[in-house]
FIDRENBA-25263 format. One record per residue: y, x, z of N, C-alpha, C, CB in turn. Coordinates in steps of 0.05 Angstrom, whole numbers, plus 5000, padded with zeros to 4 digits. Glycine has a CB too. Example, Ala and Ser with C-alpha at 12.3 -4.5 7.8 and 13.67 -1.06 7.14 Angstrom:
// FIDRENBA-25263
488652645156491052465156493452645156491152265181495552575142497952735143500152585157498852825114
// end
This chain:
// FIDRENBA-25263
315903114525315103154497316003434488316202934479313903574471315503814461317803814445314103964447318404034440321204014424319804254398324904144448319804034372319604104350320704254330319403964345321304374316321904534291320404614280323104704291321204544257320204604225320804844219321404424203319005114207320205354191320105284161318505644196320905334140321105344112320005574105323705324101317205614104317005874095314305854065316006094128316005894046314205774021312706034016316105643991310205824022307605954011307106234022307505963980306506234050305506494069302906464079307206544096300706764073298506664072297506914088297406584043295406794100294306974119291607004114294706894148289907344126287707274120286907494088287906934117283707464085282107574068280407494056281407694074281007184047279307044031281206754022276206984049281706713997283406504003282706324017284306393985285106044008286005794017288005734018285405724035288205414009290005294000290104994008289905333977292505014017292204754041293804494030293804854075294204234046295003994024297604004020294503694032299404244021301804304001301704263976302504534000298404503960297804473941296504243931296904643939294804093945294003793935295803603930292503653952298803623947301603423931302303583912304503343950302703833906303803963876301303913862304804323875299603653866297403613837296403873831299103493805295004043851294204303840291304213845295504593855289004343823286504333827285104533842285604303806283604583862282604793873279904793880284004843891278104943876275604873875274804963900274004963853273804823918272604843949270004963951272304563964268905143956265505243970265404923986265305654001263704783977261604623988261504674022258804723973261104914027260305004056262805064077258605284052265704954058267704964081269304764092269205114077270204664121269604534131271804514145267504554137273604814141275704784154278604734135275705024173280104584152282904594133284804784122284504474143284504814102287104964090285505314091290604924117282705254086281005584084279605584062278805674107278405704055276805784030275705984035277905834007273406034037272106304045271506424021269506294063271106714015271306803995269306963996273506883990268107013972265607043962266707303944264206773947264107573957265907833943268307913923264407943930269907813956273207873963274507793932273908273974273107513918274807383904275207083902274507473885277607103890278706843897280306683866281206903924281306443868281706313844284606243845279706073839285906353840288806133839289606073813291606243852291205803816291605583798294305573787291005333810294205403765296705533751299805433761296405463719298605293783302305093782302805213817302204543779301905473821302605603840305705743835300305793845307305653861309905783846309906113865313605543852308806103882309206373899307306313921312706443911306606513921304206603941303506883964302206633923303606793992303807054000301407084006305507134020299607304009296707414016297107584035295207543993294307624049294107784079291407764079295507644109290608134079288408204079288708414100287508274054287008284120286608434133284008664127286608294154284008984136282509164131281909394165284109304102280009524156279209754169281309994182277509874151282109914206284010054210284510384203284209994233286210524193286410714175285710694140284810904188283810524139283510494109286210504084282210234108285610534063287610624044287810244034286310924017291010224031291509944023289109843999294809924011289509514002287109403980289909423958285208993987286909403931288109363900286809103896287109613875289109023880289408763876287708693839293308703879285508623833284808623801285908243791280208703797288008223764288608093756286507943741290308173749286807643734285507583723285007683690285907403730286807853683287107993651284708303664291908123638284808373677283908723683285808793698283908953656288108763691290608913707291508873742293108813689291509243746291509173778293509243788289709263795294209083806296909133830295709383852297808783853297309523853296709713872299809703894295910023853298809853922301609903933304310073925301009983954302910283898304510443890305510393867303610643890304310133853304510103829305309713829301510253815307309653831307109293822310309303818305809003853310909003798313408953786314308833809313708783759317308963826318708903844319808613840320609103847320908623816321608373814320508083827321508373793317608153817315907913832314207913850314507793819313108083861312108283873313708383908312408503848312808193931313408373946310308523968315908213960309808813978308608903988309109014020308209013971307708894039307408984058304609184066307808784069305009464077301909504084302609624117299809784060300109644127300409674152297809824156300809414169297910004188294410104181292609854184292910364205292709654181290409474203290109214181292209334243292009184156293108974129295208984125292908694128294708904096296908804074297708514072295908864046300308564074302408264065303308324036305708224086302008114024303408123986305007813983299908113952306107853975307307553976308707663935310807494014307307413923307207463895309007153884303607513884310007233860312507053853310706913818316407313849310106653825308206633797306206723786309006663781304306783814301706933806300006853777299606883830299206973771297306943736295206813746296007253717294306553741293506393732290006483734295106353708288106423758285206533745283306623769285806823724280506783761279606883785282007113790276406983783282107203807282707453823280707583844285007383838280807913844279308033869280708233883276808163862280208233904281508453922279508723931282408293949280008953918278309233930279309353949278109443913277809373972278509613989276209454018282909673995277909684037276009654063275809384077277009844085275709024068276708894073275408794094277308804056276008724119274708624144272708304133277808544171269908414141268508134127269307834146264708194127270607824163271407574178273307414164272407624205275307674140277907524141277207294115280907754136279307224127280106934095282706984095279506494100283506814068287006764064287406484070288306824032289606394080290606194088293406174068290906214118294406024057296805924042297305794061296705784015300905764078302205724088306005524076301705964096305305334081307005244061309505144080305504994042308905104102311004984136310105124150310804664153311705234160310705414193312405224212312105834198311205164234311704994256311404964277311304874255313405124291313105174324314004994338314505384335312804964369312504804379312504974407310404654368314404814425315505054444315204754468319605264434315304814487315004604512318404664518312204714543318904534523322304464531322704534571323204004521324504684572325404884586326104714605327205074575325304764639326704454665328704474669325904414695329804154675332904124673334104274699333903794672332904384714333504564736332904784736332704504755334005044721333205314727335005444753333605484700333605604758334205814777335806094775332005864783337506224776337006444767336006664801340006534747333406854782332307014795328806854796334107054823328406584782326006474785325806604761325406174790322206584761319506624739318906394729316606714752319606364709318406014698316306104670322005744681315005954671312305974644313105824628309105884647313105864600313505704569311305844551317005774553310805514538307805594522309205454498304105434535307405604466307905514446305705504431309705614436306305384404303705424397305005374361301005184415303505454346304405544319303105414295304105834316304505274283302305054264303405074239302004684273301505054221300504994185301204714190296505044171303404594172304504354183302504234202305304154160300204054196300503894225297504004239300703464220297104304243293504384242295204644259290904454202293704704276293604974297294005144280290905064315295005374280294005664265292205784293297505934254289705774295288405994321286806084309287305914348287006344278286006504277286806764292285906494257283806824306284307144326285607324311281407324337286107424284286907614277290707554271284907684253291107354269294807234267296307444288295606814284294507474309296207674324297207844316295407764338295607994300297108234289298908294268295708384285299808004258301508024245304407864248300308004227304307714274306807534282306907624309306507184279310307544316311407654340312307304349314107934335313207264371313807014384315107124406311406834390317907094401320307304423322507084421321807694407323407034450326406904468328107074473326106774497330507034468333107074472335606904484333607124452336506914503339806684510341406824495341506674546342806664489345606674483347706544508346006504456349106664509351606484526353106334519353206594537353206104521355605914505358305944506355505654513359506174517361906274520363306034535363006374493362605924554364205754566365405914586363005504575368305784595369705934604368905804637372705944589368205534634367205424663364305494682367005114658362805734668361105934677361006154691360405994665360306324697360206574702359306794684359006574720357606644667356906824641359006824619354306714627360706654615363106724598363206984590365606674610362307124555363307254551361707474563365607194554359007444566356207554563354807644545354907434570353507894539351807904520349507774519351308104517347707744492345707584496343607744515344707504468342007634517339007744541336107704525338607494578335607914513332807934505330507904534332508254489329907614532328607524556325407634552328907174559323707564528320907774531319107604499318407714576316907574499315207644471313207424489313908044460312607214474309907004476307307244472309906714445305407154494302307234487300807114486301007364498298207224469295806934465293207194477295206744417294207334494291707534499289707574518292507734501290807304539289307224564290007384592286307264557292407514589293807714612296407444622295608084594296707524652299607454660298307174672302407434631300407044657299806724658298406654624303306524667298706774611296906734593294506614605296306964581292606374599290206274612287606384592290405914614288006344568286006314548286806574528286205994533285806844512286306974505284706844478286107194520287106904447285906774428285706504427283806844427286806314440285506014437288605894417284905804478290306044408292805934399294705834402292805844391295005844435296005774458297605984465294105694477300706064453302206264463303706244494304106294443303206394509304306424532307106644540302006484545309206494556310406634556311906654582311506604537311906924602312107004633315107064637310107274642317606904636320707084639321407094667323506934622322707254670324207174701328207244696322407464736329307044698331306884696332907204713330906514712333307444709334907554726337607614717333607774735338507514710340707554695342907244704339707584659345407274698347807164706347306934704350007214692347206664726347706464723349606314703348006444742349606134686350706014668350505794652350806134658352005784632350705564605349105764582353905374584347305754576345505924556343905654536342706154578343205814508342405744492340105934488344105714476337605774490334905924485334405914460332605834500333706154447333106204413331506264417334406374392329306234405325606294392326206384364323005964390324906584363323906774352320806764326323506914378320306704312318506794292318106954289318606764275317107224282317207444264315007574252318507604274315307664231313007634215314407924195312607264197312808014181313008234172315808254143309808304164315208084129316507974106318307694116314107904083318707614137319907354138320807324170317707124128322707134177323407194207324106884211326207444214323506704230324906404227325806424255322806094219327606254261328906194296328605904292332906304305328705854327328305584338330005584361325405514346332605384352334505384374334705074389337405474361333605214418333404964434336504784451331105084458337204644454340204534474340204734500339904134489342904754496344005004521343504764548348505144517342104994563341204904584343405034614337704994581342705034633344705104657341905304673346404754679343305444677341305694703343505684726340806134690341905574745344205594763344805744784344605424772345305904806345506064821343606144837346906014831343506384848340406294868341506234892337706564874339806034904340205864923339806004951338405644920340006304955338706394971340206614975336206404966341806674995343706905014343407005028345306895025343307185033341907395064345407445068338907825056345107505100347107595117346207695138348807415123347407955159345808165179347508055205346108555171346408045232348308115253346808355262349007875276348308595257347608825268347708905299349008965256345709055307345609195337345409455337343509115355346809615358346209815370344809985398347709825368344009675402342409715418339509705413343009585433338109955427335509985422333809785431334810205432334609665455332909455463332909115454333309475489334509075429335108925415335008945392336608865419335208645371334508635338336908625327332608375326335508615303338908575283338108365270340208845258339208135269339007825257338507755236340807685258337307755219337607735191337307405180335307935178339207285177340007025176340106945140343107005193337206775134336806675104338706475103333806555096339906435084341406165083340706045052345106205088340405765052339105605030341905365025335605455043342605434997344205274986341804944977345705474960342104794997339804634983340804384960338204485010343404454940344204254919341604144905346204394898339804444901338204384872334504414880339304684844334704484913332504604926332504394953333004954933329104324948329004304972328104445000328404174969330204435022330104735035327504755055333104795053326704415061324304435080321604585065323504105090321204535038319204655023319104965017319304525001321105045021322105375023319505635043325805365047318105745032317206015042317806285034314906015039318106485055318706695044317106835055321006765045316907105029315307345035316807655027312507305018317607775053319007925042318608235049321307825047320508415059318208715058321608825063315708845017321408965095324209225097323209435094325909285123325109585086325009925085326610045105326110055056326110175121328210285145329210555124326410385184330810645155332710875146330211055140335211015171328211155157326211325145323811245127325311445164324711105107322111005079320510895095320211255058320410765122317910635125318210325118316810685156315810175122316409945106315109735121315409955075315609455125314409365140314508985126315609465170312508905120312308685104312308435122310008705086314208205122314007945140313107705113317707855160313007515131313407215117314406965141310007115103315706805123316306585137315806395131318206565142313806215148312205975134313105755147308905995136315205675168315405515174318805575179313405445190318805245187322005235190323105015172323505525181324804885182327004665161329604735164327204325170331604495142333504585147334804865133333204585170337204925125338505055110338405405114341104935112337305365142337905685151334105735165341405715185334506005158332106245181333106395193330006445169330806535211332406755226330506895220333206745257330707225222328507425212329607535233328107565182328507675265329307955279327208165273329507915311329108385255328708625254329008865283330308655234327208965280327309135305329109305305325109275311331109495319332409735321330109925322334409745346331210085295328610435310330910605301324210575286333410585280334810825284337910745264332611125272339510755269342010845246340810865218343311175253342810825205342510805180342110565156341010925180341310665129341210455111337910305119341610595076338510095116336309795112336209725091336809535125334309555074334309445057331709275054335009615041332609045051330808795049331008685028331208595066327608655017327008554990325508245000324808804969326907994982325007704988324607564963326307475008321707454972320807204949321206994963317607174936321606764944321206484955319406254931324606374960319006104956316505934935317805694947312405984942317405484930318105204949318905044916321605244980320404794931320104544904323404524897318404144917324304504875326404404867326503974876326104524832329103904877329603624880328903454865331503574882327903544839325703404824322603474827326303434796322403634849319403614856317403854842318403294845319703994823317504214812317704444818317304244788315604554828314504864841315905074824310804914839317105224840317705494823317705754851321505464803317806044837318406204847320506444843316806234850321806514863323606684847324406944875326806454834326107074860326207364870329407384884325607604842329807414911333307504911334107754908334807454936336307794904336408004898337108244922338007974878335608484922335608634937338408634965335408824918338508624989340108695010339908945023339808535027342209015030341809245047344109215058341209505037343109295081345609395105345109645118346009195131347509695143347509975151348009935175349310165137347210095199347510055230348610355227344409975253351510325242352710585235352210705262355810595225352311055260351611295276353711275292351211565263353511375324355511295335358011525334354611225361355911765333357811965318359812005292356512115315358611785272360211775255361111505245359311905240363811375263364811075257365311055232367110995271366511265214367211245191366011015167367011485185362611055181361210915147361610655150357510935137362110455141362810155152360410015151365209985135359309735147357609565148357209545114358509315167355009535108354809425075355109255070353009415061355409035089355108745083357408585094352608635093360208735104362108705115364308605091362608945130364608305082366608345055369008415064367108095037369608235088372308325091373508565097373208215105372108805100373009015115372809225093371409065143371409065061371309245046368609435038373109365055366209225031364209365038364509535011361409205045361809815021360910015015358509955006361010175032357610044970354909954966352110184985354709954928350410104988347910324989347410574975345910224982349610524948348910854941352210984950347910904897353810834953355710994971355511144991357010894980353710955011353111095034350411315030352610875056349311275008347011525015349111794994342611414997350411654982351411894969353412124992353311754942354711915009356212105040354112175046357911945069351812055045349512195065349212475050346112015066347812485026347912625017349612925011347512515009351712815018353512985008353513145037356412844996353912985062354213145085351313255095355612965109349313225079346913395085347313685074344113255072349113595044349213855029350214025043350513865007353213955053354714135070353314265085356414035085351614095116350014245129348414435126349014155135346714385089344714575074346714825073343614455041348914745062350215095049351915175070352515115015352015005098353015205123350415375132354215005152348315295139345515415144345415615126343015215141345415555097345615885082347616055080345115895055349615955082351316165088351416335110353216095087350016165131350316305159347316485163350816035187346116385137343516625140344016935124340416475122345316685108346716925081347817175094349716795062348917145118350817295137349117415156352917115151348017405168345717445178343717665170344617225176343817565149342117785128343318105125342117645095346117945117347918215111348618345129350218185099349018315156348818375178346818555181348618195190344118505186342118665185341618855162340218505189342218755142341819035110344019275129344118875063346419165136347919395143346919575162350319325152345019445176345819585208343119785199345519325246341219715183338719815177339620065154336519565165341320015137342820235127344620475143344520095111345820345165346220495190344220715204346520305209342620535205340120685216338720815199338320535227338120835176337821005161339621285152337620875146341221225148343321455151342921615172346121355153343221475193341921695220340521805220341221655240338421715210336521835212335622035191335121675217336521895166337422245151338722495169340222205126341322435181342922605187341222755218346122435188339622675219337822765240335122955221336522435259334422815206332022965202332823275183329722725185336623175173336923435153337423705180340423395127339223585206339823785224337623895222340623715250335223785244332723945249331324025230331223845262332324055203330624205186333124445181329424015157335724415188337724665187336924915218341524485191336724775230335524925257333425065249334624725281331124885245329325135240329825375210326124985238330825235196331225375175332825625194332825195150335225595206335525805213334326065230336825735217333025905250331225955280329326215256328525555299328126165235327026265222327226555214327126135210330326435189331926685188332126815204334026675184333126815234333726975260331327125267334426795285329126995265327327125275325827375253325526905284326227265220324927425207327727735206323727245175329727675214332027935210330728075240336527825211329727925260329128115286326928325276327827935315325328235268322428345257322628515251321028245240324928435224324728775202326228995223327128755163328028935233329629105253328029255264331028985274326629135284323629225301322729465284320628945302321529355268319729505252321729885238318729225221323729815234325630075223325330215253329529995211
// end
């Protein structure tokens, strides 16, 4: 059976045409119905006006409009108009948005009323007197690291709200709390904004629009005692729905490596299934390694009983591994789930360098994956700025020797221009001699 709650939210109205639903028929209010409507708690409205009655104590309105359009004005039954820039705070509250307005009015005046502006011809107003969610109750067996689906659905005390346009003005969002027990592991946890209900026909959503909120979480967070809170939210108003702290319990599912160094041999990769809450014969996995060089190579395991698998991974080289798995199969009460473990990695160390240890070694003190790529890293750097330095050197080496050689070759080309310079002289002092 679902699990019920009531919101208190007096007189919230949705929509661009009134209505007034049997809240107002027990407050003895008179309301005059169009003949031609058929649905509960609507009133369709006839150029965008409407009638309210005098033993209204508060009223919220929702007009939806032309996205970008300038907010609607509100005309009183006297002449006098509410505008967004202009209304008595006191009684008077205003929401606008580009897409509609939320007015929520404190003892509206008594009469016809009209609304001016870009107003979407589909909409109506709805008066809202109980808001009433209705949430499917959460299995007495969670997982943590499973995907579980929760659907809700949102009611005018005892009637659907599945008008298509509600979307755009309500939110439907889960949160845990941790019950601070100290006999958990979450003791003393922050809460976990788990995700937002959709009615849009994505995900597990089935039906987009049908009033049928859907909602896709995956449980990745700390096994524990948690309290699931639901969420309302609405522009002017916010309600919660707190369900009994439920238990998430561990994931049932451990990877462990027996590593090789030999090329002509695997490295073991041994699933192990805690089967308290699982049953382990119903268990499949689909999972996907990454070797030391980014390549990737996707398995599954479809058969097998019993608590344990074996996965042999091939040897192709040293280094970090890392294995990602799903599992699908039935809890001990028989209901299907799926869930995610959380990432493994190990390391087949270089024989040149004993130093890096096993990742998955507790007792010896493991080393996470970004430890070891960060040594990696770091001793690539080294290598990088020995290579430049030793070019760096290299370089300078050659600038010198080419500066060498230049110089020479100045000191060559100034001689043989002193030679002839002289050879010259000598010869022009013979000449004139001659000639005397």
């Amino acid at each position: 059976m679902a699990i019920t709650q009531w919101f208190k939210c007096a007189t919230l109205t949705f929509c661009a045409a009134l209505t007034i639903n049997s809240w107002a028929q027990e407050a003895q209010t008179e309301i005059k119905y169009y003949d031609n409507d058929d649905v509960t708690n609507r009133i369709p409205v006839f150029d965008n006006r409407f009638r309210l009655d005098a033993q209204l104590e508060e009223i919220t309105l929702l007009f939806y409009r032309k996205n970008g359009s300038p907010p609607v004005i509100l005309v009183r039954p006297d002449g006098s108009k509410l505008k967004v820039s202009s209304f008595p705070k006191d009684r008077v509250q205003w929401f606008d948005d580009a897409t509609f307005d939320m007015i929520r009015i404190v003892k509206p005046m008594p009469g016809p009323w009209q609304a001016i502006g870009d107003i979407m011809p589909e909409s109506k107003i709805m008066v809202v007197s109980e808001v009433n969610l209705e949430v499917e109750p959460l299995p007495e067996i969670l997982l943590s690291g499973e995907t579980i689906k929760v659907t809700a659905k949102v009611y005018n005390r005892e009637k659907v709200i599945d008008d298509p346009l509600f979307n755009a003005v309500i939110n439907l969002d889960i949160d845990f709390y941790s019950t601070n027990n100290t006999a958990y592991d979450n003791f003393g946890a922050e809460n976990v904004e788990i995700g937002s209900f959709r009615d849009d026909g994505y995900d597990l959503d089935e039906f987009a629009k049908d009033g049928l909120y859907t909602g896709e979480f995956v449980l990745n967070f700390s096994a524990g005692e948690w309290i699931p809170v639901y969420y309302i939210k609405m522009p002017m108003a916010e309600r919660e729905l707190r369900q009994q702290p439920i238990i998430i319990q561990k994931n049932p599912v451990s990877l462990s490596v027996e590593t090789t160094k030999d090329p002509l041999s695997s490295h073991k990769l041994a699933i192990n299934i805690n089967d308290e809450y699982v049953d382990p014969d119903s268990l499949l996995f689909q999972g996907k390694i990454t070797y030391p060089d980014r390549q990737t190579e996707p398995f599954a395991i479809m058969e097998g009983k019993g608590i344990s698998r074996i996965k042999e991974i091939g040897y192709t080289e040293p280094g970090v591994h890392r294995v990602t798995l799903n599992v699908f199969g039935h809890t001990k009460d028989n209901r299907e789930f799926r869930l995610v473990v959380p990432d493994f990695t190990f390391n087949v160390d270089r024989d040149d360098n004993p130093l890096i240890p096993n990742l998955n070694d507790q007792d010896e003190g493991e080393e996470s994956a970004e430890d070891i790529a960060a040594q990696i890293a770091e001793q690539l750097a080294q290598e990088k700025a020995a290579r430049a330095k030793a070019l760096e050197e290299e370089m300078e080496a050659k600038r010198l020797a080419a500066e060498e050689q230049a110089m020479t070759n100045l000191i060559i080309v100034i001689s043989a221009n002193v030679v002839i310079i002289g050879a010259a002289i000598i010869g022009f002092v013979l000449i004139r001699r001659k000639k005397r």
